[in-house]
Phi, psi and omega in degrees: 000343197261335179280326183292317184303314184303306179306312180323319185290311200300331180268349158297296163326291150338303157306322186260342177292306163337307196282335176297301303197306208266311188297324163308338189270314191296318188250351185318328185277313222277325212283304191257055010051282157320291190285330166316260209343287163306327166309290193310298174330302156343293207289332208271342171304312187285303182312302171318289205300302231277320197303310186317311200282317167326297163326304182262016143278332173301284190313350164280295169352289177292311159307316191288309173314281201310298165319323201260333185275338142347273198297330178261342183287287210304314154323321155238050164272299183300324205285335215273325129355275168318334190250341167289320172286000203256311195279314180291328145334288185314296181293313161347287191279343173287311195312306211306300205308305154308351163273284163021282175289295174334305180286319155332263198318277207302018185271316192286308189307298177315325148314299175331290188314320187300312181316287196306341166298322168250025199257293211266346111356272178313323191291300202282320142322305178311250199349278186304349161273308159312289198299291191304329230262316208266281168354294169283315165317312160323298193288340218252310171331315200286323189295322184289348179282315211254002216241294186298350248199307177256356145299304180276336170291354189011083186263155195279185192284338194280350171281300186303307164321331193265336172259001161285302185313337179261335162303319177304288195311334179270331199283316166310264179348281169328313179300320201277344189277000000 
């Protein structure tokens, strides 16, 4: 029985090399035909994707460049914004501050002036207060005088008229100066 199984292999063997041997002959030119084929194919797939990859690291390269000088104009775009508003800021708050100071002083002067205004006020009341005051006193003087005068002269009424209307009347005059 150990002889028939040995034949048996020996004769499988023989057979599958026979079949390799007859497919080689039938497909052998088509079969490595085929693998030239799938190889080249193979070579020229690795050739595209490593051109490809090449192609989109420059172009990331060039996208990243392009992004970045993006990126520094706007920056200084932005610094230079910024030292424009920082300067204008500056001038801003120096105007307030000298209207600010402007306004003080004419705040302070306009005082000045009231004071002195009502300093120099006050003064020409006292006078014109003095001055009316002295005035009448005069007059009340002329009257109790011309009053004691036409008591002891017992002078008549039309007369004693004619010296109140010209007391009245210096008493006007007096007044309008």
């Amino acid at each position: 029985m150990a002889d028939k199984k040995d034949s048996t292999k020996e004769a499988k063997t023989p057979q599958v090399s026979e079949l390799d041997q007859l497919r080689d002959i039938v497909f052998g030119v088509a079969k490595a035909d085929i693998e030239q084929r799938i190889t080249s194919l193979e070579h020229r797939t690795d050739e595209h994707f490593k051109k490809m990859e090449v192609q989109n690291t420059a172009n990331m390269k060039t996208l990243q460049a392009a992004m970045e000088d993006g990126f520094n104009k706007l920056d200084d775009q932005l610094t230079h914004s910024d030292q424009g508003q920082d300067q204008k800021n500056t001038e801003i708050t120096a105007y307030a501050d000298k209207i600010s100071s402007e306004l003080e002083m004419a705040e302070a002067n306009n005082k000045q002036e009231n004071d002195e205004l009502h300093e120099r006020l006050d003064k020409e009341i006292k006078l014109l207060t003095a001055k009316f005051t002295d005035q009448l006193n005069q007059a009340l003087e002329k009257l109790t005088q011309v009053s004691s005068e036409l008591n002891s002269s017992k002078t008549d009424r039309k007369t004693l008229a004619k010296l109140l209307a010209t007391v009245a009347s210096n008493l006007e005059t007096d007044t309008d100066e």
